[in-house]
C-alpha positions as CSV (number, residue, x, y, z in Angstrom):
1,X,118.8,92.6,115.7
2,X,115.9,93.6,113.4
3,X,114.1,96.4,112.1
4,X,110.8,96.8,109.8
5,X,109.1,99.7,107.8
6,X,105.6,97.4,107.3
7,X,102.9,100.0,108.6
8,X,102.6,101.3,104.8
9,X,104.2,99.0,102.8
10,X,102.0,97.9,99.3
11,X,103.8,96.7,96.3
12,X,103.8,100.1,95.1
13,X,105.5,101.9,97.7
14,X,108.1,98.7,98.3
15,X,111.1,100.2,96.3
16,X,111.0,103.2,97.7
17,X,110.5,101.8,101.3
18,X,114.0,99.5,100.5
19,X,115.9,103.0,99.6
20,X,114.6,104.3,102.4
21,X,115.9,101.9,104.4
22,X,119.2,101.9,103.1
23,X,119.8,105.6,103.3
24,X,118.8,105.1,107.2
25,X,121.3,102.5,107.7
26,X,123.8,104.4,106.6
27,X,123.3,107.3,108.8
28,X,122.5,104.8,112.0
29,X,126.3,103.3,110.8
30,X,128.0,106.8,110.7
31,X,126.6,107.6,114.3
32,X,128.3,103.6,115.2
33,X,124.9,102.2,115.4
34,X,124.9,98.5,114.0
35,X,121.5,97.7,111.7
36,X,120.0,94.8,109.4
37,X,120.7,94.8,105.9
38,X,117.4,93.6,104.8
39,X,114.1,95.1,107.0
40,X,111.8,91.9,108.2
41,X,108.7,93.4,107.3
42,X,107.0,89.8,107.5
43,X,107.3,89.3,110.7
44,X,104.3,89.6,112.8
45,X,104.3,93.1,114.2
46,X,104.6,92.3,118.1
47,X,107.3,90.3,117.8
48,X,109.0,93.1,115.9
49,X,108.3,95.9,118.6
50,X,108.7,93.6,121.6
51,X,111.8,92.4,120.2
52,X,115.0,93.0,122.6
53,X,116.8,93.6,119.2
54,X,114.8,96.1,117.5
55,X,117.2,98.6,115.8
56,X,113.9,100.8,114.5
57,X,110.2,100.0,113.7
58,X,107.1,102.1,113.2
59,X,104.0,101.4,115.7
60,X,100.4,102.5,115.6
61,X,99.7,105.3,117.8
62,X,97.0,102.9,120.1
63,X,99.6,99.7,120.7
64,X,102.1,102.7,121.5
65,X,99.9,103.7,124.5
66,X,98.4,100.6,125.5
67,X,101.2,98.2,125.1
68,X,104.2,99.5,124.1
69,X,105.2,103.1,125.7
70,X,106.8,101.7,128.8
71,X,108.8,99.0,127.1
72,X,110.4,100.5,124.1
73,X,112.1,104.0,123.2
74,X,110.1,106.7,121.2
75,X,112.2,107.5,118.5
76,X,110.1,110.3,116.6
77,X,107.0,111.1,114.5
78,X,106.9,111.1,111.1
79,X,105.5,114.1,109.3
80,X,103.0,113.1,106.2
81,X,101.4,116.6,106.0
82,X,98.0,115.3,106.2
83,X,96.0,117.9,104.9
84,X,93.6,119.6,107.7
85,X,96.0,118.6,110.4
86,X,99.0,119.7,112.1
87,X,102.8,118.9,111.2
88,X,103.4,115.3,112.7
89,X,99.3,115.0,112.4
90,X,97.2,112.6,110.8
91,X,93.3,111.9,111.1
92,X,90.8,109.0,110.1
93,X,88.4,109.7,107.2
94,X,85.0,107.7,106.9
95,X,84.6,106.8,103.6
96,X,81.2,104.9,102.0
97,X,80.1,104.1,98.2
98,X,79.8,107.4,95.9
99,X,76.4,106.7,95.6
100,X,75.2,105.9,99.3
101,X,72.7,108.8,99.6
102,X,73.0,109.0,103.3
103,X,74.8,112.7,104.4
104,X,75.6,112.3,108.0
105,X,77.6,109.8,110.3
106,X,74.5,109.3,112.4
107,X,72.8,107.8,109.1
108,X,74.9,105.2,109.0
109,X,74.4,104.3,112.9
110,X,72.9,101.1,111.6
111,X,75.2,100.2,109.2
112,X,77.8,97.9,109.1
113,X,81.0,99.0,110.0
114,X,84.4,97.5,108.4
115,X,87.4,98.1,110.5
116,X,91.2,96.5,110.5
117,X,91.3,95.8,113.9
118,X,90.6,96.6,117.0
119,X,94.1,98.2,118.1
120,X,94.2,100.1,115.3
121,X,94.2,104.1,116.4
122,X,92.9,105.5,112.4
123,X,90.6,102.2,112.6
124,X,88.8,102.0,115.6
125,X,90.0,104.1,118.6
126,X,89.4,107.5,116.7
127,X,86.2,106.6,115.1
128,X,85.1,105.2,118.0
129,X,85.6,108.4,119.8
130,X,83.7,110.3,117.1
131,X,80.8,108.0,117.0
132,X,80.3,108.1,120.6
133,X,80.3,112.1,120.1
134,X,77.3,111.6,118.4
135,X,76.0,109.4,121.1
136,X,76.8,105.6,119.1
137,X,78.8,102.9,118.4
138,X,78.2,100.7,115.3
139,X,77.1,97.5,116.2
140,X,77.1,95.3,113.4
141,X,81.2,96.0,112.6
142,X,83.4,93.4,110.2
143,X,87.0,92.9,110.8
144,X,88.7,93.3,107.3
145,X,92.7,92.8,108.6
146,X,93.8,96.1,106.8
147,X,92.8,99.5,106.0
148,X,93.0,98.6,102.1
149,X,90.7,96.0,102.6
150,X,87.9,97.9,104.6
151,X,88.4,100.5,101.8
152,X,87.6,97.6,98.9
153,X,84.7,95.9,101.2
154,X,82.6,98.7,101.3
155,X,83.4,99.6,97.2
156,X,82.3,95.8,97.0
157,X,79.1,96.9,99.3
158,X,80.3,94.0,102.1
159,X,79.8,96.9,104.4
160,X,78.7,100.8,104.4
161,X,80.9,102.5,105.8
162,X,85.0,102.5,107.3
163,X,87.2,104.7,108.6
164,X,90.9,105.0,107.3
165,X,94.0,106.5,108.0
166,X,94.7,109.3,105.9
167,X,97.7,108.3,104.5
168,X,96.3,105.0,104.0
169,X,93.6,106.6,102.0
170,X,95.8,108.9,99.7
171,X,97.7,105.5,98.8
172,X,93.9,104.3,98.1
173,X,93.1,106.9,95.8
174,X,96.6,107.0,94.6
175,X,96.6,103.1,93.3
176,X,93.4,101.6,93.6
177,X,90.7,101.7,91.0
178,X,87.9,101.1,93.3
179,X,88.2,104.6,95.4
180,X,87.0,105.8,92.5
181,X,83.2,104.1,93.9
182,X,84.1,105.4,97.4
183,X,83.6,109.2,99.1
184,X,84.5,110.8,102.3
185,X,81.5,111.2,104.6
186,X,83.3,112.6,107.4
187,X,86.8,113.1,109.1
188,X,87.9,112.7,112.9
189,X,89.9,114.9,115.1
190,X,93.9,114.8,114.4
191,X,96.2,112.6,116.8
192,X,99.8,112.3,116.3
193,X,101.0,110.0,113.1
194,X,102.2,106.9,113.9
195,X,105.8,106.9,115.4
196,X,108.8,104.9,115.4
197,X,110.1,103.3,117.9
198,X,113.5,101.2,119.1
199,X,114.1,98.8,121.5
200,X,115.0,100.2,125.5
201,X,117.6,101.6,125.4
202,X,118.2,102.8,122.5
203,X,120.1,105.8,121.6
204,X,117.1,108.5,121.1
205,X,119.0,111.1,120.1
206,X,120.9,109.4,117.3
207,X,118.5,107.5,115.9
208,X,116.2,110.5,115.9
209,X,119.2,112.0,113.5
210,X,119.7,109.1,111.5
211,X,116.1,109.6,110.5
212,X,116.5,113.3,110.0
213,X,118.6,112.7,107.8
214,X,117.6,110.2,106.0
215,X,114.7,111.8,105.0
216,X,116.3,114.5,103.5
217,X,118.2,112.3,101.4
218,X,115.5,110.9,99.9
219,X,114.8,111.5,96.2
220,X,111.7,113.9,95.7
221,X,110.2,110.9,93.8
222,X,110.6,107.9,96.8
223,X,109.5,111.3,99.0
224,X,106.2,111.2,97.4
225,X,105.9,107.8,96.8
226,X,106.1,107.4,100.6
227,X,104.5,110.4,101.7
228,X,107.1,111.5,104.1
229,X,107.7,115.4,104.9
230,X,110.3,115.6,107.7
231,X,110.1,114.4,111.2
232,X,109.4,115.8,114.6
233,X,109.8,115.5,118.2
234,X,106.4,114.7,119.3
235,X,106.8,113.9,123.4
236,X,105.2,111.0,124.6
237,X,102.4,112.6,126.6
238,X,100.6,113.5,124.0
239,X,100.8,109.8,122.3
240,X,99.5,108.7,126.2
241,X,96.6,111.6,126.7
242,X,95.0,110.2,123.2
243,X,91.7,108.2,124.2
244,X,91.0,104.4,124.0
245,X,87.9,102.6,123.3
246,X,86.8,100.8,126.8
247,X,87.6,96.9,126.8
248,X,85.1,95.0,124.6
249,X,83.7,98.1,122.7
């Protein structure tokens, strides 16, 4: 069996994730539902959500819905009350350099783009859809391997412009100096934040409680630390009816 908590994990917010953890263990043993002690949050991601074994994980809303939804249980959605959005509701914000003059995301239709990857919903699919809104799609784009990193490439001017998840971003501006050289442009619409998942199988309903309650056993300061508000029951159709970039955009 495994389990991992990885989709927001820093150094910063590690502690807190390990409590976290344990509370949720406890409550998944009360309800007779063997876990790990330790979460294997090095493990490449796929082989953690494809894994026949996998006691609780937390996806990205795009590998959900392209990869993921038919072959693993929806457990819930975590709510991060993103401001602007609804509960269980998160968006991407385009951030560039403080002093980038240009006002618009059509100026920046010939800039160069920095992006985690390419299955990333807060990364690409949702920018993607908003920059076709406006009738582009940035051309010269620059993997970076994690929202962080797009974040510090375009402070470092190594691109213009990125688009982050928003609770990636509040992290950002929470423990990295450089968001201080960075501003938000623009936002995109809000799609459901990114879920957790089990293996097939799984016992939805407990898990979903374990959770529940796990959160509200959480100390107000590991609460903030990790952004967490509650969770909800967020059905899978509306993870499905989100939009993906065509193959090769």
């Amino acid at each position: 069996m495994i389990a991992s908590l990885m989709m927001y994990l820093r150094p910063e917010t590690a502690e807190a994730t390990a409590r976290y953890w344990a509370l949720i263990r406890d409550e998944l043993a009360t309800r007779g539902i063997a876990a790990p002690k330790e979460l294997s949050n090095e493990v490449e991601e796929f082989a953690v959500w494809k894994a026949e074994g996998l006691i609780l994980s937390q996806t990205c809303g795009m590998p959900y819905r392209l990869w993921l939804h038919d072959c693993v249980t929806l457990i819930g959605t975590p709510v991060f009350g993103v401001e602007g959005c609804p509960s269980g509701y998160y968006n991407s914000v385009f951030v560039v350099r403080a002093d980038d003059p240009r006002e618009t995301i059509s100026d920046f239709r010939t800039a160069r783009f920095a992006y985690n990857q390419t299955f990333s919903q807060s990364g690409y699919a949702a920018p993607y859809a908003h920059c076709m809104a406006e009738g582009f799609w940035f051309e010269d784009r620059s993997q970076s391997h994690g929202h962080r990193n797009s974040a510090q490439t375009v402070a470092e001017g190594r691109a213009d412009i990125a688009a982050l998840d928003a609770v990636s971003w509040r992290l950002i501006q929470r423990y990295d100096a450089f968001a201080d050289r960075l501003r938000v442009l623009d936002s995109t619409q809000a799609t459901p934040c990114l879920p957790y998942i089990a293996a097939a199988g799984a016992d939805r309903a407990a898990t979903f409680a374990a959770l529940r309650d796990a959160i509200t056993q959480l100390t107000p300061k590991d609460a903030d630390t990790l952004g967490l508000r509650g969770l909800m029951d967020i059905p899978k159709a509306a993870y499905l009816a989100v939009p993906s970039p065509p193959p090769g955009a």
